[in-house]
C-alpha positions as CSV (number, residue, x, y, z in Angstrom):
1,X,-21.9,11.5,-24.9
2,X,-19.4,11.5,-21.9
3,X,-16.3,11.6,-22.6
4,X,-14.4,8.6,-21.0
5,X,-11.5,11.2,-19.9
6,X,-13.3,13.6,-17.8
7,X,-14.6,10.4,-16.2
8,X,-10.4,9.4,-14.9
9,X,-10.5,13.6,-13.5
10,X,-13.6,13.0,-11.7
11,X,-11.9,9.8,-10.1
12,X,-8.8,11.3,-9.1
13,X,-10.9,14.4,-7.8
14,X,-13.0,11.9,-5.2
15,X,-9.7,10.4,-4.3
16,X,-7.9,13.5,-3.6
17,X,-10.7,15.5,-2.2
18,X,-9.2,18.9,-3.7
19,X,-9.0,20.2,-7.2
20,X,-5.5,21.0,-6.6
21,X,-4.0,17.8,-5.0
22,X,-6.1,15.9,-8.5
23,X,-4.5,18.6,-10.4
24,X,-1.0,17.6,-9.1
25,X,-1.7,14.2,-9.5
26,X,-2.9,13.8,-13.6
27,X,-0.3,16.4,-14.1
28,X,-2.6,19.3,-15.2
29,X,-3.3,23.0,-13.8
30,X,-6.4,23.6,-11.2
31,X,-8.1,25.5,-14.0
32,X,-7.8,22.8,-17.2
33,X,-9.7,20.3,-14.3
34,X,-11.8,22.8,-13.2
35,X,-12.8,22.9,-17.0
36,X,-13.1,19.6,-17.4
37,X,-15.6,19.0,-14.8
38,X,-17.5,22.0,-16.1
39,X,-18.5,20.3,-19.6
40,X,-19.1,16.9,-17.5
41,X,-21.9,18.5,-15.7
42,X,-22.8,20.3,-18.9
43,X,-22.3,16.3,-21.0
44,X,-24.4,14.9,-17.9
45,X,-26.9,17.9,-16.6
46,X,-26.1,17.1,-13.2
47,X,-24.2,19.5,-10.1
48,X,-21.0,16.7,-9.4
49,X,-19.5,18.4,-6.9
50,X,-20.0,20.6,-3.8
51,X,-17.8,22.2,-1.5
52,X,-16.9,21.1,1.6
53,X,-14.6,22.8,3.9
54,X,-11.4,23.8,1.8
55,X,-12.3,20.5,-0.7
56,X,-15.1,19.5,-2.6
57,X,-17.3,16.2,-2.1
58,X,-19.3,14.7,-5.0
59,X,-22.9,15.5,-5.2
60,X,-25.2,12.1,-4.8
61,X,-25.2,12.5,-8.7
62,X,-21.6,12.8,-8.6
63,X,-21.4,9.7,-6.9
64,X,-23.8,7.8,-9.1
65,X,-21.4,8.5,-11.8
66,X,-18.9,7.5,-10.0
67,X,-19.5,4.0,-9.6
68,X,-19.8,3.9,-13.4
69,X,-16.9,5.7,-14.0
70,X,-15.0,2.5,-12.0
71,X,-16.9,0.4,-14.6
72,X,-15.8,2.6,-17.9
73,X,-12.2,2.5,-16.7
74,X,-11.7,-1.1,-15.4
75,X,-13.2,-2.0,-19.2
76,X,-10.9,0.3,-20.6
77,X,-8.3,-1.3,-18.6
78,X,-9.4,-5.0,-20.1
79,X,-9.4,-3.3,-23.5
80,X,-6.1,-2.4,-23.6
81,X,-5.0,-5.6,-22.2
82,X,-6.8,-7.3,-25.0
83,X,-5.2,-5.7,-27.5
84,X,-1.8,-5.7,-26.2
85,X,-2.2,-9.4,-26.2
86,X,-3.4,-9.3,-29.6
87,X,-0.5,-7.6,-30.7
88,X,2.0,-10.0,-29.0
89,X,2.8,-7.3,-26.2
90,X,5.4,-9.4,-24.4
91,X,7.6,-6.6,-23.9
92,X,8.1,-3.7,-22.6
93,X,8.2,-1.6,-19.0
94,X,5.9,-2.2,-16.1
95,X,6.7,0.0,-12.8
96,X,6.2,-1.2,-9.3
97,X,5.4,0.5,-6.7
98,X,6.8,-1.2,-3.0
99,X,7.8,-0.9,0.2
100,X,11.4,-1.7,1.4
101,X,10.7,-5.0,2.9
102,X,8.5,-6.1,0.1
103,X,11.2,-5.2,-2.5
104,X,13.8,-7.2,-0.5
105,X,11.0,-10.4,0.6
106,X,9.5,-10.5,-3.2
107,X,9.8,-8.2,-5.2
108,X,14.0,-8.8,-5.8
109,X,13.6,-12.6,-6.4
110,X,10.1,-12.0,-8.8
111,X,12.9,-10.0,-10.9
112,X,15.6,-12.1,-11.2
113,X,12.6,-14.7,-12.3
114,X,11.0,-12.5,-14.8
115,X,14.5,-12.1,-16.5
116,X,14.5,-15.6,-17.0
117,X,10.7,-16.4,-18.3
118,X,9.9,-13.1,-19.4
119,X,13.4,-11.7,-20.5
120,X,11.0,-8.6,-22.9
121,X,9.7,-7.3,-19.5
122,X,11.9,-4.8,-17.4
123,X,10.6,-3.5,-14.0
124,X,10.9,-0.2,-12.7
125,X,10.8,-0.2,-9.2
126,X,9.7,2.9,-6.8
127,X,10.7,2.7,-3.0
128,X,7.1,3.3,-1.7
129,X,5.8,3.1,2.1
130,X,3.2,0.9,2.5
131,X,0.4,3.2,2.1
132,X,1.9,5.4,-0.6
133,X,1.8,2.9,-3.2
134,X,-2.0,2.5,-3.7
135,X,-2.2,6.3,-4.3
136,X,0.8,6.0,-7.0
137,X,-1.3,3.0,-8.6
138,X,-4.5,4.9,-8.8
139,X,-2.9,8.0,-10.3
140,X,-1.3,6.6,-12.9
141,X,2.0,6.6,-11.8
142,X,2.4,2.8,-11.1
143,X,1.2,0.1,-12.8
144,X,1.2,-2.7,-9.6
145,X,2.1,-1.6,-6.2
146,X,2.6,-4.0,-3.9
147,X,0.4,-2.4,-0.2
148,X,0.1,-3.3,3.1
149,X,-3.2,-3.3,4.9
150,X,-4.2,-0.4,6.6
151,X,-6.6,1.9,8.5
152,X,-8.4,3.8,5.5
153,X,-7.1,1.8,2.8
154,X,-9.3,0.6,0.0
155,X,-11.3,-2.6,1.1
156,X,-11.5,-5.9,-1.2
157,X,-14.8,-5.0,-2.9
158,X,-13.3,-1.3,-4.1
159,X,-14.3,-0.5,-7.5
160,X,-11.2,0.5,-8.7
161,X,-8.5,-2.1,-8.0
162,X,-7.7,-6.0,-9.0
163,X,-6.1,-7.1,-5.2
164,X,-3.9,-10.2,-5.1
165,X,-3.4,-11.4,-1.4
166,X,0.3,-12.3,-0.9
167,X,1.4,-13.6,2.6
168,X,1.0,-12.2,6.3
169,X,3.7,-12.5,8.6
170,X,3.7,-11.7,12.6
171,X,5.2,-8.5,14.3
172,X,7.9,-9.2,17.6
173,X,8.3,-7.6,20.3
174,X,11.8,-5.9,20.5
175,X,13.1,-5.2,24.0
176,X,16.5,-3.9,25.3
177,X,19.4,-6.4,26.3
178,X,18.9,-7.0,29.7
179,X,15.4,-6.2,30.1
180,X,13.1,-8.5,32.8
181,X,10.9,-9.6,29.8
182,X,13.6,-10.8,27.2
183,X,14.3,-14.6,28.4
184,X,10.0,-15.3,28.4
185,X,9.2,-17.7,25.6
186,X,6.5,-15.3,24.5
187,X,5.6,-11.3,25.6
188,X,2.4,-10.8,27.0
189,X,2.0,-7.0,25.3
190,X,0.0,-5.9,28.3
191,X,3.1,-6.0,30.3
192,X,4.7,-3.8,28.0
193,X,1.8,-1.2,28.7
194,X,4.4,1.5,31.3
195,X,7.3,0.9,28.6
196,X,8.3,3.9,26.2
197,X,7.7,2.8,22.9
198,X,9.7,3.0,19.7
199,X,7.6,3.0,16.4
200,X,6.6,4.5,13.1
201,X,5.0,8.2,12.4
202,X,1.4,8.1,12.2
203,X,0.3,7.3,8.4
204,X,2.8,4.4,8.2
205,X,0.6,0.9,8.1
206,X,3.5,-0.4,10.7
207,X,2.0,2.5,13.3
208,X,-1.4,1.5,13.0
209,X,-1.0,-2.5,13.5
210,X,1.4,-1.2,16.7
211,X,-1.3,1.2,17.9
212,X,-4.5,-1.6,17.6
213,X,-2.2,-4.5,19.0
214,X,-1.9,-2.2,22.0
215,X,-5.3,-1.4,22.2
216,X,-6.2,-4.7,22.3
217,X,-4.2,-5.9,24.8
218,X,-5.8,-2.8,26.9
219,X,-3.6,0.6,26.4
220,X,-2.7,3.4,23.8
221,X,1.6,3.0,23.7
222,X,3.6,5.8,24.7
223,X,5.2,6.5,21.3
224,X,8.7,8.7,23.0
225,X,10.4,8.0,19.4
226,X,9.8,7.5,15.7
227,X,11.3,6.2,13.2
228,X,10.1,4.8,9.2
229,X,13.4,3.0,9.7
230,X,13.4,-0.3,10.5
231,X,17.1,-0.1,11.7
232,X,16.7,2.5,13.3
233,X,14.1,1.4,15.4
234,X,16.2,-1.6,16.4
235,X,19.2,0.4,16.9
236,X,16.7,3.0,19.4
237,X,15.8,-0.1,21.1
238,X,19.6,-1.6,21.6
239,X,20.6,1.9,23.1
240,X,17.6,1.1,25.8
241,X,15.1,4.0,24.4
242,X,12.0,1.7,24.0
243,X,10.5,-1.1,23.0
244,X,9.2,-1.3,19.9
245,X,7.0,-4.1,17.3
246,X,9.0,-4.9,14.3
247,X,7.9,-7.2,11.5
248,X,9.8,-10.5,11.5
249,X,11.0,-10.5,8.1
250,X,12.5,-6.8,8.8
251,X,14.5,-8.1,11.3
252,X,16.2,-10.8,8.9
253,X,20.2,-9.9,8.5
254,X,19.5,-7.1,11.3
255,X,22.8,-7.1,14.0
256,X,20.1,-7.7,17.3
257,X,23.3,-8.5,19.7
258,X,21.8,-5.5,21.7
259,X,17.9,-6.6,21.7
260,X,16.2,-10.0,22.5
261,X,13.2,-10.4,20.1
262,X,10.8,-12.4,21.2
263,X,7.2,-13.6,19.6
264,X,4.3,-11.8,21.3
265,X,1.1,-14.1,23.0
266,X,-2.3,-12.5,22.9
267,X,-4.3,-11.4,20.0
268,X,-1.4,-11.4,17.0
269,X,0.3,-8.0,15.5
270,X,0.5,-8.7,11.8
271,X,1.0,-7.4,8.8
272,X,-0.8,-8.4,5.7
273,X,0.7,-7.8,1.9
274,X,-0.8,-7.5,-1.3
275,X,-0.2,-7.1,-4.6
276,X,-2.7,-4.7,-6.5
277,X,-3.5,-3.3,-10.3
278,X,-6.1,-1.1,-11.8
279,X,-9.2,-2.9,-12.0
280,X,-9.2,-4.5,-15.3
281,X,-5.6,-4.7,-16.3
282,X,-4.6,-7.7,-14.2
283,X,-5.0,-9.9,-17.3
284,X,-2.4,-7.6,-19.4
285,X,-0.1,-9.5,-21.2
286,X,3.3,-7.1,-19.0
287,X,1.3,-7.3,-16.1
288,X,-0.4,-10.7,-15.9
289,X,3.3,-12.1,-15.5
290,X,4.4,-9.5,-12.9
291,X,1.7,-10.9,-10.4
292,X,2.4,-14.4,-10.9
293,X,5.7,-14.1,-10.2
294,X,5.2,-11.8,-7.2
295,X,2.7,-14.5,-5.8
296,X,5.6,-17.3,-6.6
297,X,7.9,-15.7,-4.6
298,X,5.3,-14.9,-1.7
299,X,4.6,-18.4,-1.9
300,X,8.2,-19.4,-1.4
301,X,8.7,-17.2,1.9
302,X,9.4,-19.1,5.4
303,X,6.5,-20.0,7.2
304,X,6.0,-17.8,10.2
């Protein structure tokens, strides 16, 4: 028989890559995981795992198992829902894991909702870049993170996660006061190609839509500055530093007296959010009322 818990270790070990980092993450040492995966391929008589480099990759076995483990823990997932339901589990605490702009654009208002139609559930809320919230999520650590799209994230049809598609919104351009650009209705991004550019660190979903807007409008940016920092990007920009893509909603309540923003023509920069659970325990009784009102709220946001 396989027990269901060595099954989450040999998820978290495929995710990470390393025995360590999984370690880290389910709060255990190397050598209780490194156990743990020893009776699985004693409880299943196949090799899981092989090393690769300084990490380990599952074996074609380990992968086969895989794919069920997603299966076993998404049902866990709906098990534990049911039975919370069952027992009338309209209370209690369900964490969040967001970015700063999707705290202030939905996340804020989705709480002062949820105090009103759910007063038994309280929100924690952890300040999360865009692609650090999936990885909280899947370790445990969250229980809905609220992502942005980006290179390497987990696609819609991923085993292990219930996505919720929220609302996209456009990225501006941000130029200096003053530059020959500013007063145009619309910025072609291809003029734009000699410019040094402001922008995020690699990693940050905001870097990647700025790097693939620029390659399709025919150039790699020179990226001269970085910043995770919205306002700080903007305030680069006013001191004549760079130009730089910002997402609109960012720029709400910003002081831009020494920018122009302007929308950009071509092939759009955007930015697309979701809201995401483990697979299986979107339909728990906390959580089920956490996305609704997250998708309210989404729902309620200008039209860009």
């Amino acid at each position: 028989m396989i027990d269901p818990r060595r099954l989450r270790i040999l998820r978290a070990v495929a995710d990470h890559r390393t025995v360590t980092a999984a370690a880290a993450a389910l709060y255990l040492t190397p050598s209780a995981v490194s156990q743990q995966l020893a009776a699985l391929e004693q409880e299943t008589g196949h090799a899981l795992l092989t090393r690769s480099g300084r990490g380990v990759r599952l074996t074609a076995a380990g992968e086969i198992l895989l794919g069920h483990a997603h299966e076993v823990l998404a049902q866990l997932e709906r098990a534990e829902a049911e039975l919370a339901a069952y027992a009338g589990g309209s209370a209690g605490a369900v964490t969040v894991a967001a970015f700063a702009t999707g705290i202030a654009e939905v996340l804020a208002p989705a709480i002062s909702r949820l105090a009103v139609d759910h007063p038994g559930i309280r929100l924690r809320v952890r300040d999360a870049e865009g692609d650090q919230s999936l990885p909280l999520l899947l370790d445990g650590e969250a229980d809905v993170a609220l992502a942005v799209e980006y290179r390497g994230a987990p696609g819609a049809g991923d085993g292990r996660l219930s996505v919720l598609p929220l609302y996209a919104e456009p990225f501006d351009a941000v130029l200096p006061a003053g530059h020959p650009l500013g007063d145009l209705p619309e910025v072609p991004l291809a003029d734009l190609s000699d410019a040094d550019w402001v922008g995020q660190y690699p990693g940050n979903p905001c870097h990647d839509v700025m790097q693939l807007a620029c390659e399709l409008a025919g150039f790699q940016p020179r990226l001269v500055h970085s910043s995770d920092d919205f306002r700080a990007v903007v305030a680069l920009v006013g001191a004549g530093a760079g130009v730089a893509l910002v997402p609109r909603s960012a720029l709400r309540g910003m002081d831009l007296k020494e920018v122009r923003v302007r929308p950009v023509s071509g092939p759009a920069a955007t930015r697309r959010v979701f809201a995401a659970t483990r697979r299986g325990a979107e339909t728990h009784p906390l959580i089920a009322p956490v996305l609704a009102a997250l998708a309210r709220e989404a729902g309620r946001l200008p039209a860009h």
